[in-house]
ZAMARGU-4260 file (C-alpha; in steps of 0.2 Angstrom, whole numbers, plus 5000, padded with zeros to 4 digits):
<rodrens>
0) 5000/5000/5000 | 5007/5015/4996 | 5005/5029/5008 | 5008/5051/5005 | 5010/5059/5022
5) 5007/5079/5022 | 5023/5083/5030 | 5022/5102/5042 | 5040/5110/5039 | 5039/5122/5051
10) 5050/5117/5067 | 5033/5117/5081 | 5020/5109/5086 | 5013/5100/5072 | 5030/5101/5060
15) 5035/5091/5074 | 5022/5079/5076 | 5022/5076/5055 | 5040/5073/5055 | 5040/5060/5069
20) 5029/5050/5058 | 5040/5053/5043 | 5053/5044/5054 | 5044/5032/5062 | 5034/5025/5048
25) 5036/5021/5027 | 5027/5035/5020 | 5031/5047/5008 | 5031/5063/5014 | 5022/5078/5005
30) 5031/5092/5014 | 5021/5108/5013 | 5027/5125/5013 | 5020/5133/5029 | 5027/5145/5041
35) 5024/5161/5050 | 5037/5175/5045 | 5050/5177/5055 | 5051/5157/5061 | 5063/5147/5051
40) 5056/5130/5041 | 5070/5120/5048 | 5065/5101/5048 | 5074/5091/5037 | 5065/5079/5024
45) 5078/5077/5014 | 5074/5074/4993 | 5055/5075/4999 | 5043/5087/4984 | 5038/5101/4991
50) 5018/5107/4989 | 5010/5123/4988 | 4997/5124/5001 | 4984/5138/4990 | 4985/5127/4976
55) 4979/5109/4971 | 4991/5096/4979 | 4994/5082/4967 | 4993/5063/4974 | 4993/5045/4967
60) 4995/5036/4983 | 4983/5024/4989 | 4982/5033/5006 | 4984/5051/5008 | 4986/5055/5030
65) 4986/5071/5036 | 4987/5080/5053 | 4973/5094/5057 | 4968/5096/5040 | 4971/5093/5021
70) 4975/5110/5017 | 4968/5108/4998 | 4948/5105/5002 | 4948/5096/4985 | 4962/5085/4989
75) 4948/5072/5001 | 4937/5071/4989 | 4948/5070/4973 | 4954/5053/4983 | 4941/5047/4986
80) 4934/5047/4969 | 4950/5038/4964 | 4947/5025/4975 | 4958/5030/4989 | 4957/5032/5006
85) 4960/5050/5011 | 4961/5050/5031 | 4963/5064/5044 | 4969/5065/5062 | 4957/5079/5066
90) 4961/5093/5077 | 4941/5098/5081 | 4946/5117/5084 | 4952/5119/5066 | 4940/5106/5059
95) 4929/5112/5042 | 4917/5096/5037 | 4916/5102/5020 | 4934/5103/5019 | 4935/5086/5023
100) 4921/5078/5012 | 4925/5060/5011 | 4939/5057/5022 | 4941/5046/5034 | 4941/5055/5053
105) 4954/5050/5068 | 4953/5058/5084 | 4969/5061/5095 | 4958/5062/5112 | 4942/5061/5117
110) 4938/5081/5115 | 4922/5084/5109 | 4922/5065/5100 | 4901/5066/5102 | 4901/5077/5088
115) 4913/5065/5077 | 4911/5047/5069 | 4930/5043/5072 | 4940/5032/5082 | 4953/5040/5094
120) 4970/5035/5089 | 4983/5041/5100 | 4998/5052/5093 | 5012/5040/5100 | 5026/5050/5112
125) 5045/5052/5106 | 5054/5043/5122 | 5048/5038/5140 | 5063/5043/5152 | 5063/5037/5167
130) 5059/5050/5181 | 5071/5063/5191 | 5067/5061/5209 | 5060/5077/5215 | 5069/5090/5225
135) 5064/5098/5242 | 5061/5114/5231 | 5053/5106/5215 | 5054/5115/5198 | 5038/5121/5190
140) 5038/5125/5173 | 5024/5133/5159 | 5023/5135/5140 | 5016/5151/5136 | 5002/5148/5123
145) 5000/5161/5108 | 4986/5175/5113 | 4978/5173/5095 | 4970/5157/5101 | 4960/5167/5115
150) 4975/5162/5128 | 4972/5142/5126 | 4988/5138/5138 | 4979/5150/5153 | 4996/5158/5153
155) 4985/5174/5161 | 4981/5160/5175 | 4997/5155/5178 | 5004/5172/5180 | 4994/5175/5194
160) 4996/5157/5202 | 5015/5160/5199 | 5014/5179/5209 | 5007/5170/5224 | 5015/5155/5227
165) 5032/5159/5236 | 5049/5153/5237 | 5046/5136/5237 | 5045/5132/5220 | 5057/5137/5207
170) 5047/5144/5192 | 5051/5144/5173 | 5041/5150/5160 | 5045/5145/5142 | 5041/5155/5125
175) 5042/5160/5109 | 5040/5177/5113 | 5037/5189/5125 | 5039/5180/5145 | 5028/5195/5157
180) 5040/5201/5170 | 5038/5191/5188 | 5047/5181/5202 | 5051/5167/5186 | 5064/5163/5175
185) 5061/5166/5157 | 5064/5154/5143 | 5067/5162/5128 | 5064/5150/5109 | 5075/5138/5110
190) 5081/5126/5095 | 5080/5110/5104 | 5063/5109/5111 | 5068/5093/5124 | 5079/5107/5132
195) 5064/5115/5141 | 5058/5100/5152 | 5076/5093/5158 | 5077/5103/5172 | 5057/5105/5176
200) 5046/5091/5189 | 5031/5098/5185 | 5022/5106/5169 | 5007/5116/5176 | 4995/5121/5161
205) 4979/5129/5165 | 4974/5124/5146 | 4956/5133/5146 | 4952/5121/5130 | 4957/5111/5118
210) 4963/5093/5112 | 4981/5087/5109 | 4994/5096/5119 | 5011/5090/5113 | 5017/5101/5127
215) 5010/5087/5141 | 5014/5073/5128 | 5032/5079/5129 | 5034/5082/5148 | 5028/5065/5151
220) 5040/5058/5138 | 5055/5066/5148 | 5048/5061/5164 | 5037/5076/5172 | 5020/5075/5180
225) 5009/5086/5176 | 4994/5098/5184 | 4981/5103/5172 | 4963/5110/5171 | 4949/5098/5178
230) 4939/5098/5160 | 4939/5086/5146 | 4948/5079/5141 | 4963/5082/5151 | 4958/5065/5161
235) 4965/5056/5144 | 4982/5059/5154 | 4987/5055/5172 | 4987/5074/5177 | 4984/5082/5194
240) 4969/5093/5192 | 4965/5110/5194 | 4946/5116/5200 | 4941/5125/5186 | 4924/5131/5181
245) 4915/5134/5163 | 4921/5151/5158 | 4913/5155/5139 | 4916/5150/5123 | 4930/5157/5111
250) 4929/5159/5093 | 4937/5144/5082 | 4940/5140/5065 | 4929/5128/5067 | 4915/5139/5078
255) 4914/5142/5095 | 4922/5131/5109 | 4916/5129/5127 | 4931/5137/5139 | 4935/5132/5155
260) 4944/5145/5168 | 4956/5138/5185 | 4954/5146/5202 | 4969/5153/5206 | 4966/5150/5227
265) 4959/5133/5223 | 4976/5128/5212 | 4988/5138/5225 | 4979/5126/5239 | 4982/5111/5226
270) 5001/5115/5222 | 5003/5121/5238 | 4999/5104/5245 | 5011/5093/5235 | 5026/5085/5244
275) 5040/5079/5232 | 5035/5062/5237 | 5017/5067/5228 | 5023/5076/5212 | 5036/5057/5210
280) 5020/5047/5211 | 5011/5058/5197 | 5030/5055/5188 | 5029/5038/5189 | 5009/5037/5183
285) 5014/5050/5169 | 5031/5037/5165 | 5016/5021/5165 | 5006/5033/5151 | 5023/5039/5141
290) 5028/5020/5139 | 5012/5015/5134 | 5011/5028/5120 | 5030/5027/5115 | 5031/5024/5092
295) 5038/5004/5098 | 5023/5003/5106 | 5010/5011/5095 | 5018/5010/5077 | 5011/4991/5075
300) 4994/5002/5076 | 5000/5015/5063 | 5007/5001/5052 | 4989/4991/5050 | 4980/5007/5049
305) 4991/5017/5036 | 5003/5004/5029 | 4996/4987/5025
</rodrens>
């Protein structure tokens, strides 16, 4: 069976994810030409062709998988016709059903999987290191999300959770831009993204929404635990949660998604309450996940699914 992966170049988030499957599985990457000025496209496919994302993408594979979407809305269709099978990992904040018209849907998580006809299929981790035990002062560490996307991370949250918890965390904050000001250290973009969690015990993300986070994916794979918002589907992972309360909707390219808002004195009371013999029992559940998920243990899957 021959199979054409939609390849992100762009060295983040789902470049990432695209390219680990490039690596991990015989496809044949299409590598499209995506990026946001100023941020360099600097994952490596090798010979792979290059594809125009505003025009028609040509395919004669069997299988055409993408992550997030297709970007050609006739490419699905166009396969299907042929008698191929055109299949999505769908991301459902950026999902457009008429963009999509005959493919077949995956879910990465359960997040919002009511309103899909799809079977969740995990996105396998890179490594499962085995955990750091924790120190008397524990390092807590956050990603700042992007404010275009209505402050998905909660980094607004953090910040405040940050101010008020005291000396007896060390704090890092980690971003592609701008870090506020505060009693934390400042991670400025960093080329080897690994780099951020290996000094870090704890990822706290008050994600107000939202699916697959490669961020918790990745701090599980190097051997964090993590503390996240108490809202779907953040229970896929083995995370310490956060009280949180419904909050609105933001808008998304898909329409509007349900939000969800952390107290800041209910999480203080939460983080305030972890010993480090705590936060290494929610390292070693996070390890338990991150092995389960690793590509030796979840590429069989990929193979049946996308190469046989």
């Amino acid at each position: 069976m021959s199979t054409e992966l939609l390849a992100r170049c762009e060295a983040r988030g789902l470049g990432y994810q695209t390219h680990a499957m490039w690596r991990h599985l015989p496809l044949v990457p299409l590598v499209v030409e995506v990026s946001e000025p100023g941020w360099p496209c600097v994952l490596d496919y090798g010979e792979a062709r290059r594809v125009d994302p505003h025009a028609p993408i040509p395919t004669s594979a069997e299988v055409v998988f993408s992550a997030e979407t297709f970007y050609d809305p006739t490419l699905a269709p166009r396969v299907r016709a042929e008698g191929g099978r055109p299949v999505l990992h769908v991301n459902p904040e950026f999902f457009v059903a008429e963009e999509c018209r005959g493919a077949e849907l995956w879910l990465p998580t359960p997040w919002m999987a009511p309103a899909f006809d799809a079977e969740i299929v995990p996105v396998p981790v890179e490594r499962a290191l085995t955990p750091r035990p924790t120190p008397e002062r524990p390092v807590i560490l956050h990603v700042q999300g992007r404010p275009a996307l209505g402050d998905r991370n909660g980094t607004s949250t953090f910040y405040s959770i940050a101010a008020a918890l005291g000396g007896r965390f060390r704090v890092r904050v980690a971003s592609q831009g701008h870090v506020r000001p505060g009693p934390w250290e400042a991670i400025g973009p960093v080329r080897d993204r690994w780099s951020l969690y290996e000094e870090a015990d704890l990822l706290v993300l008050p994600r107000r929404y939202g699916g697959l986070s490669l961020v918790v994916q990745e701090a599980m794979a190097s051997g964090l635990a993590v503390a996240m918002t108490d809202c779907p589907p953040n229970d896929f992972w083995p995370v310490i949660r956060l009280p949180a309360r419904p909050s609105g909707r933001v808008r998304t390219k898909a329409g509007h998604v349900l939000c969800h808002d952390v107290d800041v004195g209910a999480a203080l009371a939460v983080l305030r309450s972890l010993t480090p013999e705590a936060i290494d029992a929610a390292k070693a559940a996070a390890h338990r996940w991150a092995l389960a998920h690793t590509w030796e243990r979840l590429r069989p899957l990929y193979e049946e699914r996308l190469c046989r």
